[in-house]
Backbone as CSV, one residue per row, in Angstrom:
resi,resn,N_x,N_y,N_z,CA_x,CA_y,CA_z,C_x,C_y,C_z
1,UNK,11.764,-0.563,12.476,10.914,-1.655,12.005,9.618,-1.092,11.418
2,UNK,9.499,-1.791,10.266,7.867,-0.953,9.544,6.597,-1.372,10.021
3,UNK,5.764,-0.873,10.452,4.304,-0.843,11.057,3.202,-0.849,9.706
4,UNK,2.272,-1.559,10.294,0.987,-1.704,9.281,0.357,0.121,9.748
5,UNK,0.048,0.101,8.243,-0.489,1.740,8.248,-1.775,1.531,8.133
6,UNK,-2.541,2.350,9.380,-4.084,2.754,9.227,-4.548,3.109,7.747
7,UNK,-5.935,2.305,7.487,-5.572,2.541,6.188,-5.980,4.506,5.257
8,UNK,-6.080,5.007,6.375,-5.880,6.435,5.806,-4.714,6.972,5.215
9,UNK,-3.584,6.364,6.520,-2.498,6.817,5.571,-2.072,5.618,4.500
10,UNK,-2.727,4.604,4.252,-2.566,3.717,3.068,-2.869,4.204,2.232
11,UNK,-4.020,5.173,1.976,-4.802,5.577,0.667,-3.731,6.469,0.114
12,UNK,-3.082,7.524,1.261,-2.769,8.542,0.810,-1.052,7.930,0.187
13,UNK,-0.447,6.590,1.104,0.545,6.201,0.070,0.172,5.857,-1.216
14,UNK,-0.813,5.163,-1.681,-0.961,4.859,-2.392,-0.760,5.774,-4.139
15,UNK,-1.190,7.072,-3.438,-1.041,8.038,-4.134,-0.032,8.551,-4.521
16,UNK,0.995,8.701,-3.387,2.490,8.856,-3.678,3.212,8.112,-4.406
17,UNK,2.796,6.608,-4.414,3.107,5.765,-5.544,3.200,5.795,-6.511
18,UNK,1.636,5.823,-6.987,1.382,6.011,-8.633,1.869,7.436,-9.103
19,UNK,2.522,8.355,-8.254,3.136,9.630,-9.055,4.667,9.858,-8.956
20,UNK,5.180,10.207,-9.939,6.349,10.617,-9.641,6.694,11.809,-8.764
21,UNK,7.622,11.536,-8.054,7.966,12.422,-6.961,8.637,13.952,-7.424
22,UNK,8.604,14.751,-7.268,8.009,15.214,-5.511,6.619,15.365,-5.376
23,UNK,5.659,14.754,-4.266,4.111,15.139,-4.132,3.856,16.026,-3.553
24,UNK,2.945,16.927,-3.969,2.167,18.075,-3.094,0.853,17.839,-2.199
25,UNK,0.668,18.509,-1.325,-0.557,18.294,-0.630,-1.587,18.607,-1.765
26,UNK,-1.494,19.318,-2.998,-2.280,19.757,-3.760,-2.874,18.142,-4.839
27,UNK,-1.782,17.830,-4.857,-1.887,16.747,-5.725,-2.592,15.217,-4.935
28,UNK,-2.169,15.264,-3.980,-3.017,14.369,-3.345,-4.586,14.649,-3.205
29,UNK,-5.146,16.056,-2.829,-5.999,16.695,-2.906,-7.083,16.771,-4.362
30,UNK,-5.679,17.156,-5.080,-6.910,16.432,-6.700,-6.850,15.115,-6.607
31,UNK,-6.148,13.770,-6.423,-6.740,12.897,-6.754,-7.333,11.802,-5.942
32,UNK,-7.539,12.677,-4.202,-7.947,11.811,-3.517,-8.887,12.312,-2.015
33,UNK,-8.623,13.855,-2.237,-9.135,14.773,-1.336,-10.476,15.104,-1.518
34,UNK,-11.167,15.480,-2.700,-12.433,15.538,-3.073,-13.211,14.019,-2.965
35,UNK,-12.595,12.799,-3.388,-13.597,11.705,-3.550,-12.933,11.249,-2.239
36,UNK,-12.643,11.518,-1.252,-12.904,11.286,0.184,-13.000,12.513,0.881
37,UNK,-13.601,13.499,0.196,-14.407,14.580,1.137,-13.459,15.246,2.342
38,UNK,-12.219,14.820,1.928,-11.615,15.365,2.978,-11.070,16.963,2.937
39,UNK,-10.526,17.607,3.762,-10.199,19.112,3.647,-8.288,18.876,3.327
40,UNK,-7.673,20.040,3.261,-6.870,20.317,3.306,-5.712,20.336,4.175
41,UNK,-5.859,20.600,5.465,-5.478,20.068,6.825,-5.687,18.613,7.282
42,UNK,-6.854,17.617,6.994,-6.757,16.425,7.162,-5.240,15.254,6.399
43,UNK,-5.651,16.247,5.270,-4.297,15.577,4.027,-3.194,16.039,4.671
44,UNK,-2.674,17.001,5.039,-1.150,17.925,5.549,-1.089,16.913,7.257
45,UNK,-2.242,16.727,8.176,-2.238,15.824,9.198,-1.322,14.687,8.451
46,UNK,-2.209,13.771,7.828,-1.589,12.226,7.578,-0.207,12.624,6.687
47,UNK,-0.183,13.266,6.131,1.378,13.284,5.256,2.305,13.932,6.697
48,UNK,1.960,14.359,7.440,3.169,14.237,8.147,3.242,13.403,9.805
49,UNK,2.246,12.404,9.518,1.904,11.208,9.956,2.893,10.238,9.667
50,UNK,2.630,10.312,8.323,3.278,9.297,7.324,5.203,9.763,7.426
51,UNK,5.865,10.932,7.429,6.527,11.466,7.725,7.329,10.873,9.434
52,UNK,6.959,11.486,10.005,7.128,10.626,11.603,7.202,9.396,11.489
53,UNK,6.567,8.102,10.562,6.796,6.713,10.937,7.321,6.535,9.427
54,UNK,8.229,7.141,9.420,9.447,7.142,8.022,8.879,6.463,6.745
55,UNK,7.772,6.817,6.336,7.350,6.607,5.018,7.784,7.341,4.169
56,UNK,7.909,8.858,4.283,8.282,10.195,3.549,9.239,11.035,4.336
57,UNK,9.744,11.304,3.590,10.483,12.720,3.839,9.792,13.740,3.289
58,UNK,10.073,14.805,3.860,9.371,16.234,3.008,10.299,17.516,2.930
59,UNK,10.519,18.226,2.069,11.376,19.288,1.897,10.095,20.710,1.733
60,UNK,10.879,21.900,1.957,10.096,23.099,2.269,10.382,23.972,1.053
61,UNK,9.839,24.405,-0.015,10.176,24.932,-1.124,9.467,26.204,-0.814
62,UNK,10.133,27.049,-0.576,8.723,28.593,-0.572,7.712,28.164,0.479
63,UNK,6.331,28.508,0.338,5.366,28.312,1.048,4.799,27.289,0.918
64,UNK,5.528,26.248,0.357,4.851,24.332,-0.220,6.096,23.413,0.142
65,UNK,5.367,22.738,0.957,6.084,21.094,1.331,5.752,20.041,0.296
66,UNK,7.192,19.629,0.210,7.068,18.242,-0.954,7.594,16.984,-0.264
67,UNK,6.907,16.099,-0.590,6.946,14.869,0.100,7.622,14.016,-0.892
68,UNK,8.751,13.246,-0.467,8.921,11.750,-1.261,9.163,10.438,-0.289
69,UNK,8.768,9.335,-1.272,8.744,7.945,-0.438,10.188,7.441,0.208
70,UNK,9.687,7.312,1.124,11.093,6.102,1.211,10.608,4.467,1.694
71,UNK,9.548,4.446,1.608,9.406,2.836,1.313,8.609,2.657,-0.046
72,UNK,9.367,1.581,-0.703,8.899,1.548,-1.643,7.635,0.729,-2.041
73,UNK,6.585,0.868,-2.771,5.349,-0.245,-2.679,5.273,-1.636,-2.259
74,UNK,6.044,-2.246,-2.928,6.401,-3.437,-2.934,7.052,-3.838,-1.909
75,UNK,7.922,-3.476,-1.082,8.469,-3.487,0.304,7.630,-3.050,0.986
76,UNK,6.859,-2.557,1.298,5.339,-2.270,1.846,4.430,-3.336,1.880
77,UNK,4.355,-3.829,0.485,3.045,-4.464,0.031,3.346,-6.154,0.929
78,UNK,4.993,-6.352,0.602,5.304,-7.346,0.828,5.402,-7.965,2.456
79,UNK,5.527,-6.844,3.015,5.693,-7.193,4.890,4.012,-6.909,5.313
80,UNK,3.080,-6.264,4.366,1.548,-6.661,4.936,0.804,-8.115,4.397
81,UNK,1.833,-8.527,3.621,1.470,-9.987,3.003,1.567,-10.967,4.034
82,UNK,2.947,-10.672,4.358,3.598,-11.588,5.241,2.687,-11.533,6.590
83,UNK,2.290,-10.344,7.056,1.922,-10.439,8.384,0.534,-10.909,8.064
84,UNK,0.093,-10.384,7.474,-1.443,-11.390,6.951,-1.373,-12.729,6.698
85,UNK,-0.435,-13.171,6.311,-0.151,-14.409,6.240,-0.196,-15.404,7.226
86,UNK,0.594,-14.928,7.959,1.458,-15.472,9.781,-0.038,-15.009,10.569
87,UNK,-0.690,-13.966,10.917,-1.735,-13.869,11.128,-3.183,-14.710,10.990
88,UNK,-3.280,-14.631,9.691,-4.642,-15.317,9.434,-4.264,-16.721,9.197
89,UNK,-3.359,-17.213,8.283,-2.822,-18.357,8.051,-1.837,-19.068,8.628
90,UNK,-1.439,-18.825,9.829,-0.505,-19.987,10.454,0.711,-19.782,9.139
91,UNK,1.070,-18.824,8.843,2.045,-18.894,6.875,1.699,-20.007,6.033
92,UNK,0.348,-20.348,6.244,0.534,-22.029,5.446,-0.325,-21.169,3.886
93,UNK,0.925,-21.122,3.000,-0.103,-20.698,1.413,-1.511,-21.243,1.060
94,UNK,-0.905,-22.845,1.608,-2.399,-23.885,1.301,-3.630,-23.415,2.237
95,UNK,-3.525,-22.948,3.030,-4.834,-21.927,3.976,-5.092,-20.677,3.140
96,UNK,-4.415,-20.419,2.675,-4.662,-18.812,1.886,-5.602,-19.665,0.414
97,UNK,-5.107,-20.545,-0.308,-5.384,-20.077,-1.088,-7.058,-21.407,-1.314
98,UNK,-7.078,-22.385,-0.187,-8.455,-23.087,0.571,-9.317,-21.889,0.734
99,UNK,-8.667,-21.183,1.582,-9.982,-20.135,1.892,-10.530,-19.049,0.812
100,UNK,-9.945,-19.082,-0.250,-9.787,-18.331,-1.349,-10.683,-19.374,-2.039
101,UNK,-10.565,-20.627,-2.342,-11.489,-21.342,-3.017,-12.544,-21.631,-2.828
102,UNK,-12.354,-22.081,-1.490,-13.721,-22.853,-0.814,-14.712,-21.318,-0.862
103,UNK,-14.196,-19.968,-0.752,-15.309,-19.432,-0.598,-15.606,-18.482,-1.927
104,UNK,-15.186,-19.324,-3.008,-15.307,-19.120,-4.476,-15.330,-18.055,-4.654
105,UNK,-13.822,-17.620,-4.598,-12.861,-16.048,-4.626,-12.051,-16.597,-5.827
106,UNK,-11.646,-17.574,-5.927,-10.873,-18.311,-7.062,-11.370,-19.375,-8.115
107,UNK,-11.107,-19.024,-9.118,-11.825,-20.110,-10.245,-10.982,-20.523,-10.767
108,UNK,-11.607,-22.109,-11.338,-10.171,-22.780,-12.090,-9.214,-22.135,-12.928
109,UNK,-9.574,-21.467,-13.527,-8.518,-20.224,-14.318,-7.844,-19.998,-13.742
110,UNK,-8.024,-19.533,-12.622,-7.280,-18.564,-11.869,-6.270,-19.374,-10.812
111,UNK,-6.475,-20.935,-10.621,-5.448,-21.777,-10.188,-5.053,-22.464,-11.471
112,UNK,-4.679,-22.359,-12.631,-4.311,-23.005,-13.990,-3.081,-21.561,-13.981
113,UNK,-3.896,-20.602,-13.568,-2.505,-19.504,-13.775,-2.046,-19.472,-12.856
114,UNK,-2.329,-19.786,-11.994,-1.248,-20.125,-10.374,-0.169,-21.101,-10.511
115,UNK,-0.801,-22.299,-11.162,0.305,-23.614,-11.331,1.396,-23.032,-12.338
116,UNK,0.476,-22.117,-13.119,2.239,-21.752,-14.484,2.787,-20.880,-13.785
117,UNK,2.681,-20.065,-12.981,3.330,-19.179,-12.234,4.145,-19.417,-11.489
118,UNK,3.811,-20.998,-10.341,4.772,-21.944,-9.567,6.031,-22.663,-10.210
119,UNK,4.975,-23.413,-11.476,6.418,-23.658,-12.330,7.173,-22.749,-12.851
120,UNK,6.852,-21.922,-13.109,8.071,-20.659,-13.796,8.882,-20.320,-12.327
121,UNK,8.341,-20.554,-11.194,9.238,-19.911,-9.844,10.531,-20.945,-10.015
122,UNK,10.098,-22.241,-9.735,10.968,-23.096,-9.393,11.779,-24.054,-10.792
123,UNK,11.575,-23.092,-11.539,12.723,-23.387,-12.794,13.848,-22.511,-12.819
């Protein structure tokens, strides 16, 4: 069963995402190791963090481990929706998207493109 990820190792999926596979600790490192100050061993920690609670697999090439996903974003993205949902909202959409208005996160635009979006679902 998939677990909500601390969001450290969120950042660092995130990264695995936007690249095509196979990832290096190096590559995470350029694009996420310097602008979170982190070292080299912190990154190799969470990737095989992430590893243990079956996000990645990793293979041993020479003296470099390569990591690839096995959950995919969207199957990710979609069971932290849900539990945020059931969580904060009782699942009621109309609570999500009240609290989204009332605290003027959403502008009429932005429910004018919600309604064409509903009708395109249920056609």
């Amino acid at each position: 069963m998939m677990k909500k990820l601390p969001d450290t190792e969120f950042e660092i999926m995130k990264v695995v995402w936007d690249n095509e596979p196979p990832i290096t600790t190096n590559m995470i490192m350029d694009q996420l190791g310097r602008e979170k100050e982190w070292k080299a061993q912190t990154i190799i920690t969470l990737l095989l963090r992430l590893v243990e609670r079956g996000f990645l697999r990793t293979e041993k090439n020479g003296k470099e481990r390569t990591y690839f996903p096995l959950i995919v974003k969207e199957e990710y993205l979609e069971f932290e929706t849900a539990d945020f949902m059931k969580k904060y909202h009782g699942n009621s959409f109309t609570s999500l998207v009240a609290a989204l208005y009332d605290g003027r996160k959403l502008k009429n635009a932005d429910l004018d493109e919600l309604l064409t979006w509903l009708k395109e679902k249920r056609d």
